[in-house]
mmCIF file of the N, C-alpha and C atoms, coordinates in Angstrom:
data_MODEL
# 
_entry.id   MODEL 
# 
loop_
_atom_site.group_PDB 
_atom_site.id 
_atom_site.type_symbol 
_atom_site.label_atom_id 
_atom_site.label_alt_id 
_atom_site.label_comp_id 
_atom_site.label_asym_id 
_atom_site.label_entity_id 
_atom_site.label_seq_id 
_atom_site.pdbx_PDB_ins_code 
_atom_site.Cartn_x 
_atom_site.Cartn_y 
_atom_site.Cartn_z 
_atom_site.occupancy 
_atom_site.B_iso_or_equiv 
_atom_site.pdbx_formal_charge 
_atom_site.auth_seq_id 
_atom_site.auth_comp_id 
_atom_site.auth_asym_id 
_atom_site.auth_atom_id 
_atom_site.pdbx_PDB_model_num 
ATOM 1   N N  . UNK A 1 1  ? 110.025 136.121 187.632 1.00 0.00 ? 1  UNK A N  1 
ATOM 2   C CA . UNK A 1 1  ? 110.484 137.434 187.980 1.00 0.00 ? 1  UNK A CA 1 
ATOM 3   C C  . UNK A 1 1  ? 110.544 137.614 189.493 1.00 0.00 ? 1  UNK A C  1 
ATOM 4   N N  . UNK A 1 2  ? 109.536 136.647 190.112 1.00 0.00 ? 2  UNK A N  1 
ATOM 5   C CA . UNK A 1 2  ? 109.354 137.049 191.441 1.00 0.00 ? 2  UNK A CA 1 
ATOM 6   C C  . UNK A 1 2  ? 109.883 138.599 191.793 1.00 0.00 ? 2  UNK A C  1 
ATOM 7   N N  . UNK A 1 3  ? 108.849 139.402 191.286 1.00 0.00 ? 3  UNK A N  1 
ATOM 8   C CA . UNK A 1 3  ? 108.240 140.561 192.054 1.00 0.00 ? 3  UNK A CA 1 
ATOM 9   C C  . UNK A 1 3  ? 107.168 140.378 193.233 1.00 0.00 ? 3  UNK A C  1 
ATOM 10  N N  . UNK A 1 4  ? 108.161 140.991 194.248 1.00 0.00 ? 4  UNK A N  1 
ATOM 11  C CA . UNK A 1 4  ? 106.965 141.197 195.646 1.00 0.00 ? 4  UNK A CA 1 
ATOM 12  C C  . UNK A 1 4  ? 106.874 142.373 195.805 1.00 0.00 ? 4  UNK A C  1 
ATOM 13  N N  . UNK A 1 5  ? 105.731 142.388 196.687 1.00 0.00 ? 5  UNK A N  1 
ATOM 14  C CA . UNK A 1 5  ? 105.523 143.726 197.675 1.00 0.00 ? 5  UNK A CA 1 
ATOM 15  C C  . UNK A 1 5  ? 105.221 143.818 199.528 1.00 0.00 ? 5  UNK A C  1 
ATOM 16  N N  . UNK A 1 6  ? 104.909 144.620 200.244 1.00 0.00 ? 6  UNK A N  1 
ATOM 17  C CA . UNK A 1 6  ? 104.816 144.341 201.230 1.00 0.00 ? 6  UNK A CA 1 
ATOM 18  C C  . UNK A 1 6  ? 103.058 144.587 201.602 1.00 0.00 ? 6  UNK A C  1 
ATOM 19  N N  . UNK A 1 7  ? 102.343 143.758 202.209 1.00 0.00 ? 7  UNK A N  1 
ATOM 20  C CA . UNK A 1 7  ? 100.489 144.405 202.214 1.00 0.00 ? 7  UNK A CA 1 
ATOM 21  C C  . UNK A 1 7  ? 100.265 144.989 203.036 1.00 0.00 ? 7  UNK A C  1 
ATOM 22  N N  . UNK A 1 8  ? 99.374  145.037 203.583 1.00 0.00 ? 8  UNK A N  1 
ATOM 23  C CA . UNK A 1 8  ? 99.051  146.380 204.702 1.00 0.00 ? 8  UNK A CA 1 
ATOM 24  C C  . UNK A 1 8  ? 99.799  145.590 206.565 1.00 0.00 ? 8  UNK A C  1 
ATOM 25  N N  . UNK A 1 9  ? 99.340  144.236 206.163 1.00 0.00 ? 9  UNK A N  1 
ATOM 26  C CA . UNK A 1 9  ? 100.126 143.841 207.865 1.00 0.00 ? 9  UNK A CA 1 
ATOM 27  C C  . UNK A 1 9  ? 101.514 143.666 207.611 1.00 0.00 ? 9  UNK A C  1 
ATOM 28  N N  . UNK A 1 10 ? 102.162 144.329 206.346 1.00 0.00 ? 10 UNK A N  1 
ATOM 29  C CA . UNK A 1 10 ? 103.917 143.942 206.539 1.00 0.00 ? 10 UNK A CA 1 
ATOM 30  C C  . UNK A 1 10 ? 104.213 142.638 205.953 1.00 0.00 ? 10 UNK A C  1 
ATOM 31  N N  . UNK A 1 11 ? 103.494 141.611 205.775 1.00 0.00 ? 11 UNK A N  1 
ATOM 32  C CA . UNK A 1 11 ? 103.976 140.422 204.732 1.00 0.00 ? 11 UNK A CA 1 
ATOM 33  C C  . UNK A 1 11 ? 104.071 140.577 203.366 1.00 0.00 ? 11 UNK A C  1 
ATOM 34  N N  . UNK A 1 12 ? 105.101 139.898 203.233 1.00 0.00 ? 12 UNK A N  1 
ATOM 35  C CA . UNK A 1 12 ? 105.465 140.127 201.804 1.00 0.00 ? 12 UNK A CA 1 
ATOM 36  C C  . UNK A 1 12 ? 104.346 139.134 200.765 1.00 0.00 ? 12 UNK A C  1 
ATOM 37  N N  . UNK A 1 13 ? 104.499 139.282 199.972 1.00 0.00 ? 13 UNK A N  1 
ATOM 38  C CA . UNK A 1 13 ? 103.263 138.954 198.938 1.00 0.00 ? 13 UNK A CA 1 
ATOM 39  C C  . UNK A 1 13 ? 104.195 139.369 197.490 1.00 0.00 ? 13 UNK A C  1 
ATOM 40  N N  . UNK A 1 14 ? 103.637 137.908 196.999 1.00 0.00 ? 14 UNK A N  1 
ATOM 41  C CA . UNK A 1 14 ? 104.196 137.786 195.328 1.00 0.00 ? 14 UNK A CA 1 
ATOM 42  C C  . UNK A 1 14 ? 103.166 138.456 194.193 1.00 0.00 ? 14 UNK A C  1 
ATOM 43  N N  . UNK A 1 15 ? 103.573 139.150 193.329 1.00 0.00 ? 15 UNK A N  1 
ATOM 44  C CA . UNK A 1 15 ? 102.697 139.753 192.437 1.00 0.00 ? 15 UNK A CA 1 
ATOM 45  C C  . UNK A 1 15 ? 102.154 138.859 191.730 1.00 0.00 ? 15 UNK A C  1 
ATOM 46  N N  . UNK A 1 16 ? 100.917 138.614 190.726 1.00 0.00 ? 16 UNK A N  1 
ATOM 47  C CA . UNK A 1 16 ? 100.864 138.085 189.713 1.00 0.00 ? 16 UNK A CA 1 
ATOM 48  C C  . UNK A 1 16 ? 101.091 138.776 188.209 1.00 0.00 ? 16 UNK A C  1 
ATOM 49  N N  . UNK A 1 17 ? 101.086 140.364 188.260 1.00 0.00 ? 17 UNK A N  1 
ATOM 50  C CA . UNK A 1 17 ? 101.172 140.591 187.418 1.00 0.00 ? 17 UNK A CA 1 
ATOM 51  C C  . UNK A 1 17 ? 101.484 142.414 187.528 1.00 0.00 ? 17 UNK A C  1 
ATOM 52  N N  . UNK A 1 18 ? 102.518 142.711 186.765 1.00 0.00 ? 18 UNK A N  1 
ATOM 53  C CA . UNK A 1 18 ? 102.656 144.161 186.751 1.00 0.00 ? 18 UNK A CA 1 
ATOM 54  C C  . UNK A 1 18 ? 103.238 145.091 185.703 1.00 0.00 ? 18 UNK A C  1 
ATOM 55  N N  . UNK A 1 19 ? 101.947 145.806 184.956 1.00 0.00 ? 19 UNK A N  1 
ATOM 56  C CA . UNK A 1 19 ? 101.936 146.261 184.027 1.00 0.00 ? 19 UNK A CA 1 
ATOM 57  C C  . UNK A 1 19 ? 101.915 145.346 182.788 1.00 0.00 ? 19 UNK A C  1 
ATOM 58  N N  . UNK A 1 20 ? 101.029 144.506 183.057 1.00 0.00 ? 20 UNK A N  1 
ATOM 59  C CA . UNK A 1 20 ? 100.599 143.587 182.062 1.00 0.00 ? 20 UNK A CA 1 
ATOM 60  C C  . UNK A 1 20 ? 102.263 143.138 181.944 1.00 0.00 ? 20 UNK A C  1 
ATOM 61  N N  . UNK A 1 21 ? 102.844 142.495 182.488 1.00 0.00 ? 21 UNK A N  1 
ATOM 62  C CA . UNK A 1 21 ? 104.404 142.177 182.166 1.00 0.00 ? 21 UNK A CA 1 
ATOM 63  C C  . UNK A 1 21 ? 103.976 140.735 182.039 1.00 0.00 ? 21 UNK A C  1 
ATOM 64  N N  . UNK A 1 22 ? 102.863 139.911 182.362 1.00 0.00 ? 22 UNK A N  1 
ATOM 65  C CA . UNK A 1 22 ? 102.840 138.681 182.175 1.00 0.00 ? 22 UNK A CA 1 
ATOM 66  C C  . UNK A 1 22 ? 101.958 138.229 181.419 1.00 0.00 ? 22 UNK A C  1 
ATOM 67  N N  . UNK A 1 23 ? 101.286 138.902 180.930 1.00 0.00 ? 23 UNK A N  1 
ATOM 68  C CA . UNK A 1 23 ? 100.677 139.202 179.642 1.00 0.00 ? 23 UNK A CA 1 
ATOM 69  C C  . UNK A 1 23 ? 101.043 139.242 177.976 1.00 0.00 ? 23 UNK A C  1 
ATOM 70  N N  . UNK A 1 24 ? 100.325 138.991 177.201 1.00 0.00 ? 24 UNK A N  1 
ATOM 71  C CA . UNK A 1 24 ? 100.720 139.083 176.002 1.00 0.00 ? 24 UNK A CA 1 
ATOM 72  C C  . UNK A 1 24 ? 99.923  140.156 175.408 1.00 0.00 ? 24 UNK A C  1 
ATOM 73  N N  . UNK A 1 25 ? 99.812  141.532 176.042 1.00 0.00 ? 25 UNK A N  1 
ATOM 74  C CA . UNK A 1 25 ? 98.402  142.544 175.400 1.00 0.00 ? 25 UNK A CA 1 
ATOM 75  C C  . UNK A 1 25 ? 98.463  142.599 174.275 1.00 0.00 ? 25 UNK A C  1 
ATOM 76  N N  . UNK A 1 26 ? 98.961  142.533 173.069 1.00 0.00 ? 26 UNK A N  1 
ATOM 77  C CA . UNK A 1 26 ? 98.897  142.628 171.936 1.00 0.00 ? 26 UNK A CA 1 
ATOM 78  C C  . UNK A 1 26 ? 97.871  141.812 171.159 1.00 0.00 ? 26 UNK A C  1 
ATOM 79  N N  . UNK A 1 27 ? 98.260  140.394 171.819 1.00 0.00 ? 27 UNK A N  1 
ATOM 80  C CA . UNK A 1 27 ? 97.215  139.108 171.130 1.00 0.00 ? 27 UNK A CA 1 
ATOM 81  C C  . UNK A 1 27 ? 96.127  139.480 171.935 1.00 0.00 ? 27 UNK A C  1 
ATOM 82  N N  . UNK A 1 28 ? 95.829  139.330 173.638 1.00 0.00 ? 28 UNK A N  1 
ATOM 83  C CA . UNK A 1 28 ? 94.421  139.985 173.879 1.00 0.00 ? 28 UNK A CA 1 
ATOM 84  C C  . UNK A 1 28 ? 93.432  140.909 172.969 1.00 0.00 ? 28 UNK A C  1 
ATOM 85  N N  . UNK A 1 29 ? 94.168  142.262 172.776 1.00 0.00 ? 29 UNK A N  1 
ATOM 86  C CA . UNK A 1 29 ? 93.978  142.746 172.353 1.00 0.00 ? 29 UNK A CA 1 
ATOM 87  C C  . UNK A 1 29 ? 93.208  142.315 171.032 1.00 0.00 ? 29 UNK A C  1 
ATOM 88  N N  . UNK A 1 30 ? 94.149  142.249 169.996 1.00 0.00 ? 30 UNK A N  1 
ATOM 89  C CA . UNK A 1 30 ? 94.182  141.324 168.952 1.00 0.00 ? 30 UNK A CA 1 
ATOM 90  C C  . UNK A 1 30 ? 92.588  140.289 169.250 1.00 0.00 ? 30 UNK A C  1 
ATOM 91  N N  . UNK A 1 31 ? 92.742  139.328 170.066 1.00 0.00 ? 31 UNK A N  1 
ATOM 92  C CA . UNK A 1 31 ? 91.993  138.301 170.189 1.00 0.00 ? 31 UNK A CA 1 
ATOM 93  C C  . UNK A 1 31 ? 90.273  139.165 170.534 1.00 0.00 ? 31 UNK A C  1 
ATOM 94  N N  . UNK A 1 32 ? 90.048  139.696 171.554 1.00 0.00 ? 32 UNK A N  1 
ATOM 95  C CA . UNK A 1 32 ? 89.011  140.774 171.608 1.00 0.00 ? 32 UNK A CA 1 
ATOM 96  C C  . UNK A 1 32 ? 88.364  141.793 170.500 1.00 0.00 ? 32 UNK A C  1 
ATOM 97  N N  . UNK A 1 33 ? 89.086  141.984 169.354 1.00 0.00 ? 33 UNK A N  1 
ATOM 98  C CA . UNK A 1 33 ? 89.015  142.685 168.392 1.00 0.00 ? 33 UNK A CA 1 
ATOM 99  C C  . UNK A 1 33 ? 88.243  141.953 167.340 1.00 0.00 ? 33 UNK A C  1 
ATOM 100 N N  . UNK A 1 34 ? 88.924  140.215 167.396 1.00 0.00 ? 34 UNK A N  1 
ATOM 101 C CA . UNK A 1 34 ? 88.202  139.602 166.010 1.00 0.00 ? 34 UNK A CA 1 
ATOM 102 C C  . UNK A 1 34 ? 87.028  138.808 166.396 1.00 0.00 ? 34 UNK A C  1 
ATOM 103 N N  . UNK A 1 35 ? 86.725  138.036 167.481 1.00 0.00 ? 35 UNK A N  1 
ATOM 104 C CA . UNK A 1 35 ? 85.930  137.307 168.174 1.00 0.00 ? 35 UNK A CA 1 
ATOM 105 C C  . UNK A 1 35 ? 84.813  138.298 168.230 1.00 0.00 ? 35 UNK A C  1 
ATOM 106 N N  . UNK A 1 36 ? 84.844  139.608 168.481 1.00 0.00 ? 36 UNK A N  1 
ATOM 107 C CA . UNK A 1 36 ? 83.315  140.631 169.394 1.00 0.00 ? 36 UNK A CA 1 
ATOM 108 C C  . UNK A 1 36 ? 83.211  141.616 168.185 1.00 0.00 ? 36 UNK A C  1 
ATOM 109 N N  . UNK A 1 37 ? 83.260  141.579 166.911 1.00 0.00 ? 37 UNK A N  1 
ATOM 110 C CA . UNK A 1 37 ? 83.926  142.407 166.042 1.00 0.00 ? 37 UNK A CA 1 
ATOM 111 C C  . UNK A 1 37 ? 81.705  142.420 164.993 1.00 0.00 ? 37 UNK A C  1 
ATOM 112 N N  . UNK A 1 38 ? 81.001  143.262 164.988 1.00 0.00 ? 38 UNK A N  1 
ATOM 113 C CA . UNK A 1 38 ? 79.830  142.918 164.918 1.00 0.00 ? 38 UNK A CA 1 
ATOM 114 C C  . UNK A 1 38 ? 80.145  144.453 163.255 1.00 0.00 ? 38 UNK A C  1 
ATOM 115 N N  . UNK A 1 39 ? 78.898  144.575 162.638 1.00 0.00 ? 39 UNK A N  1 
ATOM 116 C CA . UNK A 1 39 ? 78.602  145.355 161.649 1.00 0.00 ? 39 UNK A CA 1 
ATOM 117 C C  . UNK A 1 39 ? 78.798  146.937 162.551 1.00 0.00 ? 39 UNK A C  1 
ATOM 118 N N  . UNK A 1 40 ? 78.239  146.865 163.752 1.00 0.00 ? 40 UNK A N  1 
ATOM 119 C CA . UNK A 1 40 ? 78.008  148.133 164.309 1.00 0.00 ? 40 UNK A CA 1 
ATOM 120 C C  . UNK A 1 40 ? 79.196  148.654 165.065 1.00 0.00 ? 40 UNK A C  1 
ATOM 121 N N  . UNK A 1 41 ? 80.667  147.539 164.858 1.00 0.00 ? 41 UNK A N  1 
ATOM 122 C CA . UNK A 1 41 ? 81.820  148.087 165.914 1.00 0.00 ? 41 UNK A CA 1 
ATOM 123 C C  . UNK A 1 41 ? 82.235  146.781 166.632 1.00 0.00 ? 41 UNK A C  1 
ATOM 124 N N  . UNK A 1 42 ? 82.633  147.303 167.925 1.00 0.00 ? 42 UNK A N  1 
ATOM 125 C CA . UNK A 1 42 ? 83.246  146.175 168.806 1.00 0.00 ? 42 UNK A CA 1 
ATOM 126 C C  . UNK A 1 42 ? 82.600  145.965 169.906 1.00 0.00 ? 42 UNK A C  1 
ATOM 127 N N  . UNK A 1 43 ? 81.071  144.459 170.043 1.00 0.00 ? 43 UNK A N  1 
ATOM 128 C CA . UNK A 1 43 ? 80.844  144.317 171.222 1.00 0.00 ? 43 UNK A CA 1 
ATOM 129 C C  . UNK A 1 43 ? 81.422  143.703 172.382 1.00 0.00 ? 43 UNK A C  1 
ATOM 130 N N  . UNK A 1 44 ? 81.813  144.154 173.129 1.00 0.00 ? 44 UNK A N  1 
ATOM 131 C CA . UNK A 1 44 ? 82.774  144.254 174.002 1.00 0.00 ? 44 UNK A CA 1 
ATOM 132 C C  . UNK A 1 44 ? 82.272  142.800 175.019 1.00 0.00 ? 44 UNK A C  1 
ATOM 133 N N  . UNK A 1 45 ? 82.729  142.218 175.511 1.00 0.00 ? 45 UNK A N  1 
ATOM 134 C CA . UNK A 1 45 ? 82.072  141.413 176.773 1.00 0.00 ? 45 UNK A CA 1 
ATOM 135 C C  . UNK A 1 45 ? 81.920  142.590 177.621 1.00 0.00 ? 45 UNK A C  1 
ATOM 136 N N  . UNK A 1 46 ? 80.920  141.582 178.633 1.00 0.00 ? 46 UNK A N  1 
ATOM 137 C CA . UNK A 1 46 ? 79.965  142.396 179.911 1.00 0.00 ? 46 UNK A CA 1 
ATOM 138 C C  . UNK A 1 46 ? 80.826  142.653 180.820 1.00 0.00 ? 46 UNK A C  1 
ATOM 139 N N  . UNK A 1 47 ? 81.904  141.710 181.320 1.00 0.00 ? 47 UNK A N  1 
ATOM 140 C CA . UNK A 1 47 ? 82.814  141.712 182.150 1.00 0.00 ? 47 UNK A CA 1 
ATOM 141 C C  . UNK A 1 47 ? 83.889  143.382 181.973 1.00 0.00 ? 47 UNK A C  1 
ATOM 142 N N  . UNK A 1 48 ? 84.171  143.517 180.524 1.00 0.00 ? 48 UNK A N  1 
ATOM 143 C CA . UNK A 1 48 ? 84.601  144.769 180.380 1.00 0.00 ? 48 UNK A CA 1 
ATOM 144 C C  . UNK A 1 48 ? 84.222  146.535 180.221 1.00 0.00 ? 48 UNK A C  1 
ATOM 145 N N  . UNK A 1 49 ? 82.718  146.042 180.536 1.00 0.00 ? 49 UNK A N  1 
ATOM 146 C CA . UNK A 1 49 ? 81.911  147.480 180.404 1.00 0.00 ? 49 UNK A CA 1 
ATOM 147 C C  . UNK A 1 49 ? 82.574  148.640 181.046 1.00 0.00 ? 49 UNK A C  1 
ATOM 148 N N  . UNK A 1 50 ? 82.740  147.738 182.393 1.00 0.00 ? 50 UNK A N  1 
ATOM 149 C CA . UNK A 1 50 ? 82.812  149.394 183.390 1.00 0.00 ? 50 UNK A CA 1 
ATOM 150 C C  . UNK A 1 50 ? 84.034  149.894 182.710 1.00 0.00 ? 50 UNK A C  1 
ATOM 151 N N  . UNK A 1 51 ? 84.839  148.903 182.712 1.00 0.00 ? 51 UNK A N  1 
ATOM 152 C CA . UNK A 1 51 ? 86.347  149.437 182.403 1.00 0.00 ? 51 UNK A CA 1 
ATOM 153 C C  . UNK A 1 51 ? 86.653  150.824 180.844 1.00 0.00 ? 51 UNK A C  1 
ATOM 154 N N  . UNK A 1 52 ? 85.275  150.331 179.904 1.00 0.00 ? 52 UNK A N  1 
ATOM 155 C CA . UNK A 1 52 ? 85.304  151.271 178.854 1.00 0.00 ? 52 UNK A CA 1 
ATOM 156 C C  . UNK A 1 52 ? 84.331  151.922 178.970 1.00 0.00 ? 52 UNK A C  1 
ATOM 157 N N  . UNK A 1 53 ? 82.810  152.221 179.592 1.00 0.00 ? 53 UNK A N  1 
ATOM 158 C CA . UNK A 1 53 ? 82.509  153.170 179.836 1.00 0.00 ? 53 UNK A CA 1 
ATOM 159 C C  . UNK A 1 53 ? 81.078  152.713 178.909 1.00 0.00 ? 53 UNK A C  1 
ATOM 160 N N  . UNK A 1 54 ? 81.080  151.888 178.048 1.00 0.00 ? 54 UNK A N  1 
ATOM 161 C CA . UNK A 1 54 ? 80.214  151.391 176.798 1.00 0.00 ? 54 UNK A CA 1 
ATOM 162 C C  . UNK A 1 54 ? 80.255  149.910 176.565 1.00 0.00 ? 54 UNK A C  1 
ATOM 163 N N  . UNK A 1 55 ? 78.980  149.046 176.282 1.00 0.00 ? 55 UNK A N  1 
ATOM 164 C CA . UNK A 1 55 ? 78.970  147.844 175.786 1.00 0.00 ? 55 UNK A CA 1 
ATOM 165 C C  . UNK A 1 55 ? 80.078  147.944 174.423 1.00 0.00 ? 55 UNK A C  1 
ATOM 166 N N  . UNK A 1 56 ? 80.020  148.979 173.893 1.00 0.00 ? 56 UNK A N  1 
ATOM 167 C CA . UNK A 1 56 ? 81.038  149.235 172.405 1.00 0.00 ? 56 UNK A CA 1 
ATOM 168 C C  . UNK A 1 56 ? 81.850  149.902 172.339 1.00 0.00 ? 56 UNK A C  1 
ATOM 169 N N  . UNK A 1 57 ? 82.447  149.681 171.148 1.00 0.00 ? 57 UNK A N  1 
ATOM 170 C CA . UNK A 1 57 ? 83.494  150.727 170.656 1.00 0.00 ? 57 UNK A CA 1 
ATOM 171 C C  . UNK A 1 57 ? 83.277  150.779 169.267 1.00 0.00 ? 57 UNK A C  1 
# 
């Protein structure tokens, strides 16, 4: 796709990713759901806490 942008000193810079466009969120998704999937809900990895607010869902 080569999407750029410009950074704070004016060089341009290649994205890696925007709006999950290089992503497959569905299977993430998907994949996170069956792997962390416990009696009590969804334990989440540690890496994703802050982002939901809870070890669970």
């Amino acid at each position: 796709m080569k999407i750029r942008y410009k950074n704070a000193d004016g060089k341009t810079q290649l994205l890696h990713s925007l709006n999950g466009s290089s992503l497959a969120l569905p299977r993430i998704v998907a994949c996170l759901l069956e792997n962390n999937q416990t009696d009590n809900g969804i334990e989440l990895p540690e890496v994703l806490h802050s982002y939901f607010g809870a070890p669970s869902i």
